[in-house]
Structures are given as C-alpha cells and as structure tokens.
C-alpha positions as a printed Julia matrix, in Angstrom:
267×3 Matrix{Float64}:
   0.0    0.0     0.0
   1.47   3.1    -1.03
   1.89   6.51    1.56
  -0.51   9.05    0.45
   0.5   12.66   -0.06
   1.99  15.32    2.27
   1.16  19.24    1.3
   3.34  21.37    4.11
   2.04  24.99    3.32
   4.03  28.14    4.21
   0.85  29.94    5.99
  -2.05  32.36    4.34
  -3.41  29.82    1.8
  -5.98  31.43   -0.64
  -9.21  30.19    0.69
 -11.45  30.95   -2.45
 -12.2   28.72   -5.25
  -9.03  29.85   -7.04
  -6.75  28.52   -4.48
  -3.95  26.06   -5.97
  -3.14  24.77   -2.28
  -6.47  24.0    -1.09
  -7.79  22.78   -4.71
  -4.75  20.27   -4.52
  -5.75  18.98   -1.18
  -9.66  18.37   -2.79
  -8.82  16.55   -5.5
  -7.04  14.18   -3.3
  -9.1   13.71   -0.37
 -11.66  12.69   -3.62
 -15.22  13.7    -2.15
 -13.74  11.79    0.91
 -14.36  13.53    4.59
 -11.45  15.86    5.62
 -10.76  16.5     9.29
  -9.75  19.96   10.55
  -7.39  19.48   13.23
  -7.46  22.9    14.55
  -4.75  21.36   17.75
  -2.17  24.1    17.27
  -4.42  26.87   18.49
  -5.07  27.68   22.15
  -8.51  29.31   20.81
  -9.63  27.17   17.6
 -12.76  29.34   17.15
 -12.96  30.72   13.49
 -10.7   28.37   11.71
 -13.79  25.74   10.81
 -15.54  28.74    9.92
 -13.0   29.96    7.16
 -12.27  26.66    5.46
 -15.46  25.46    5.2
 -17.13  27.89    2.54
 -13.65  27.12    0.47
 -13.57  23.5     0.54
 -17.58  23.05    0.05
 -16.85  24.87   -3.14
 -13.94  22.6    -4.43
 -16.04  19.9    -3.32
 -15.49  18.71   -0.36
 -18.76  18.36    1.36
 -17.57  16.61    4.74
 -15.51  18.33    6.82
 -15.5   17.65   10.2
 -13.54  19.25   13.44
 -11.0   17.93   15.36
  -9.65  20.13   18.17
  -8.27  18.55   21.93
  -8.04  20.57   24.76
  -5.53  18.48   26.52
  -3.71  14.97   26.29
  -6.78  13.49   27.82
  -8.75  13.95   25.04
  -6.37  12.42   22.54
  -7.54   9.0    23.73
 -11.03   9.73   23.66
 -12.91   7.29   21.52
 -15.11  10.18   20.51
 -12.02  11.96   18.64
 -10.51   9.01   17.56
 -13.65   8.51   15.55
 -13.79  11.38   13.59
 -10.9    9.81   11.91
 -12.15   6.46   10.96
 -12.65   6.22    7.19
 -10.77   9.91    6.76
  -9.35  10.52    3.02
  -7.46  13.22    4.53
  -6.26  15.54    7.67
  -5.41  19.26    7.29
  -3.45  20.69   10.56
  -4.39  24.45   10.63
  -1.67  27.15   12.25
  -1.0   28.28   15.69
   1.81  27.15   17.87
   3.43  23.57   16.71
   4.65  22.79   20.1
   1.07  22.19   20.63
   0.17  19.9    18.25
   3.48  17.46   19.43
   2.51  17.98   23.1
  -1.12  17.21   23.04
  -1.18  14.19   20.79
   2.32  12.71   20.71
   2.35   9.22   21.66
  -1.14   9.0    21.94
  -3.68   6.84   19.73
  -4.96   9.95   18.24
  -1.25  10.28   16.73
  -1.37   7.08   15.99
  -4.34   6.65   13.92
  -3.06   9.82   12.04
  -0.11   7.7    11.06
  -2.41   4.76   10.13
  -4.27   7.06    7.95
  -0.91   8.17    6.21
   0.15   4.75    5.87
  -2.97   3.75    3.74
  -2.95   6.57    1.31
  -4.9    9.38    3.37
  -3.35  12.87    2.21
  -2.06  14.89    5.19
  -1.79  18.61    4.93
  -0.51  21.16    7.15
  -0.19  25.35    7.0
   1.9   27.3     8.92
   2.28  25.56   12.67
   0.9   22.78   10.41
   3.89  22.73    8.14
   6.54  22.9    10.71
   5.33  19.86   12.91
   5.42  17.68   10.0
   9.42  16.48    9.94
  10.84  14.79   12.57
  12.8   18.16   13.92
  10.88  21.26   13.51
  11.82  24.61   14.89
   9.97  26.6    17.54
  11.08  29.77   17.91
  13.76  31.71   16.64
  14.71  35.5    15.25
  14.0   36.32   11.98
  14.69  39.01    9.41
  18.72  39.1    10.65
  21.1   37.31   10.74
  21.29  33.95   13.14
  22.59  34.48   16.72
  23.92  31.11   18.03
  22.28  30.92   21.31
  18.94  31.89   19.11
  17.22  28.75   18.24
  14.45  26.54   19.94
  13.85  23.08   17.98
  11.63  20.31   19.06
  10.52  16.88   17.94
   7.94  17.41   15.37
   5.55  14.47   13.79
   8.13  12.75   11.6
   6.28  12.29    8.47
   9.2   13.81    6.69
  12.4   12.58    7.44
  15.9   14.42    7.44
  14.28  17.62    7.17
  13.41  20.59    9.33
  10.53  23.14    7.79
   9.97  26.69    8.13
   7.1   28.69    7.03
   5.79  32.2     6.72
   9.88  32.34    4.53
  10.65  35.36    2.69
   7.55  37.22    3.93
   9.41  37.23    7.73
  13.05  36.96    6.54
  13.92  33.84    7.73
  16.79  32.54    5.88
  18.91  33.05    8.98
  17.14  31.08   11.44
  17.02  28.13    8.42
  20.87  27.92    8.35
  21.16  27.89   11.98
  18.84  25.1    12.31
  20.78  23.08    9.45
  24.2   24.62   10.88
  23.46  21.99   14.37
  22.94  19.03   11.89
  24.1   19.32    8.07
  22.55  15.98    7.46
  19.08  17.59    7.4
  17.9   19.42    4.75
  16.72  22.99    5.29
  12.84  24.03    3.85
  11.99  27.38    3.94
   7.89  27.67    2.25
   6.63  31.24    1.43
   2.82  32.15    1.97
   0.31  31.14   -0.6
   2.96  28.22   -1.35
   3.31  24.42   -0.53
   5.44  21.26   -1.51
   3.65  18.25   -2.34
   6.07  15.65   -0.47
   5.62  11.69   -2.46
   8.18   9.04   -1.45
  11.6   10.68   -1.54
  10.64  14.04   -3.52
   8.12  16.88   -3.44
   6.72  19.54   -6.46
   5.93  22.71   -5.34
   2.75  24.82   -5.79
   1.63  27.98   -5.9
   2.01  31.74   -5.68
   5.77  31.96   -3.89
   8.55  30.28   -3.7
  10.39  27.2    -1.54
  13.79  27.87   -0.06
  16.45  24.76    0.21
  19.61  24.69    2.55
  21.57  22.12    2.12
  24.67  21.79    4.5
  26.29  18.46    3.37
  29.45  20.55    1.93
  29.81  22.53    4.92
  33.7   23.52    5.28
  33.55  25.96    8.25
  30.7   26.54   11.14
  31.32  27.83   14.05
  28.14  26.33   15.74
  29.57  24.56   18.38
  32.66  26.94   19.82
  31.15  30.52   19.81
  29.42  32.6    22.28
  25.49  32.26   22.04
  25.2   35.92   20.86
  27.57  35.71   18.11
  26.88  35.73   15.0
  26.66  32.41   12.96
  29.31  31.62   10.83
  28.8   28.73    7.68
  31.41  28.43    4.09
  30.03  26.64    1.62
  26.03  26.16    1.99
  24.62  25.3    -0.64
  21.25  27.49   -0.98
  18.42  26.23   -4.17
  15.27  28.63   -4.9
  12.18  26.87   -6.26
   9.03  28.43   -8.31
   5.88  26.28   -8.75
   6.36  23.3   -10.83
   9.53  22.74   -9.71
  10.72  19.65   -8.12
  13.23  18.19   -5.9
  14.82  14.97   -5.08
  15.45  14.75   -1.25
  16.98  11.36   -0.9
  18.98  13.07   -3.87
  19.63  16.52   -2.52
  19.08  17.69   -6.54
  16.43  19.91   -7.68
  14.55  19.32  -11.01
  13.14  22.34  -13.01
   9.56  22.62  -14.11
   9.02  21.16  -17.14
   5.51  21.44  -19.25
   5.72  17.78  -19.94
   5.35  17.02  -16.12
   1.55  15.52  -15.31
C-alpha cells in the first residue's frame, strides 16, 4: 500500500475557489471527509468557519472538526472517531509545540499515522507545516542574521524525514534562522515555504505549488561553522552552503539533494 500525499504549506493559503493549495488537497481527499485538526491553536474558534465555505466549493462536502483541549482527550474514543474512514487531515496554524505535546504518543497520533500509511493525504499550514518532519523549529529570530544561542527546535511528527521546515519564509526573513537550524545538523535538509505556497512531499521528492517560492539549505558541503565553539550571541558563521530557490512546478529529489526544473511535460 502506497503513503498518500503530504502538502506542508508556508501559511495564508488562498481560501477561495481559485486557491492552488487547497484545490490540490480536494482533489485528493476525492469527495472523501477531511478532518480539521485545529490542535495548534489555544482558541480554535474561526478556523472551521473559514475553510469550510472554500472547501464546500472545491467539493469537499464533509468536513468535520477535530480540536483537543488536553492529552486526555487524545484518547477519547469520541475523537478518535472522527478519523475512521478519513481521506485526509489538514493541521491548521497556531503554535506547533502544541500539536506534538497534546497528541504525541497518543492513539490519536497514531491513527493519524495509520491514515498516512494507507494513502490518506495529510496537509498542514503554517504551525501545520513545521510539525510535520521529525525536527521542527519553535522559535527563533527572523529578518537578521542567526545568533547562536537563538534557536528553539523540538521533535515534530516525523512524516518527513531528514528535514526541518519553516514557514511564513521570505515574507518574515527567515533565511537566517534556516541555516542555523541546518548549521546543528548538516545531514538535514533545510525548507523554507513562502505564503500562498506548498510542496507536495511523495516518497523521496516533493513539487511545489503555488504563488511563492520554496527555499532549500543544504549543509552536506559545509567547510567551516562555528556552531559549536562561539558565544550564544555571536553571530553564525557557515562556508560553503549550498542554498536552491524553487518556483511552482519545480521539483526536488530529497533522498537526492538535486532539484529538477519545471518542465511542461510534467503531469
């Protein structure tokens, strides 16, 4: 049985009938029911709201809540069966540390993974997007350049591996906090999603969609960092990243580390 589909958005998704992202995530969940999972937010009110006027008019008819006000909840038959027989699960934005602290290790997670595992599509914006590899950063700076000591990462989801996501990229100048989180471990790749813009992860590679662009680090040739022997307010020092830009249709190979431009013969 083949994985189904990841779509990590960067935050602010169009939520009209025009929107790439959201039309992307219809057409696979196929009629199917999608579950909110409005866990990142302290105060979910509004988010159900939003979506559900866009996705009735792609077509998806059954969308359903999920929201957990505490660990507790997250083995609660009740929640656990909004998921049965889901085609997919969209985690909306808010604080990530949230999502990872309220269901991880709990059957709620679990059946999440089940779902994945037997072709559901997961999606996930903003908070959403970062909680979906297996490190994803929590807070840090943006919009200057990376201060050592300046970084909070976490154990995300792991439904990408050897990754760590940021979102909300160019729009909050973010490049610096990227490197720093790839500077701790060049084995994992750096993502860096605008707004309005998502990667479609399948197997070992992901295309991106819409209206900005995806930022890679990769840190494999690394020559220099000064990571581990500087003061925590220094500055961050790194020779020989190599940095890709992607526009939509654009590809890349992660087990690779190789991007692919977009070509019109692509389906």
């Amino acid at each position: 049985m083949t994985a189904g589909a990841l779509i990590v958005i960067g935050g602010h998704e169009r939520k009209d009938e025009d929107s790439v992202i959201l039309r992307e995530v219809a057409r696979r969940v196929r009629g199917g029911r999608l579950v909110l999972a409005t866990v990142a937010s302290s105060e979910p009110e509004g988010y159900y709201e939003a979506y559900r006027p866009a996705f009735e008019k792609l077509g998806v008819t059954e969308l359903v809540e999920l929201y957990v006000e505490n660990r507790e909840e997250a083995h609660d038959s009740a929640k656990l069966a909004l998921l049965d027989g889901a085609a997919g699960v969209y985690f909306t934005g808010g604080d990530q540390l949230r999502i990872t602290s309220q269901i991880g290790d709990t059957p709620l997670e679990r059946r999440i993974y089940e779902l994945h595992r037997q072709g559901a599509v997961i999606a996930g914006t903003s908070a959403g997007a970062s909680v979906m590899s297996d490190t994803m950063l929590v807070r840090g700076a943006g919009a200057e350049s990376h201060r050592i000591g300046d970084l909070r990462m976490a154990a995300g989801l792991g439904l990408v591996k050897d990754v760590v996501i940021d979102q909300h990229f160019a729009e909050r100048g973010r490049i610096g906090r990227l490197l720093g989180a790839v500077s701790q471990n060049p084995r994992t790749l750096g993502i860096g999603i605008d707004e309005d813009t998502a990667i479609v992860v399948e197997g070992d590679s992901f295309r991106v969609i819409g209206s900005g662009g995806v930022t890679v680090v990769d840190g494999h040739r690394i020559t220099h960092s000064n990571i581990a022997d500087a003061e925590p307010d220094r500055v961050l020092s790194l020779f020989d990243v190599t940095l890709h830009v992607l526009g939509a249709g654009d590809r890349f190979d992660i087990a690779g580390r190789r991007p692919q431009a977009f070509s019109e013969d692509d389906p």
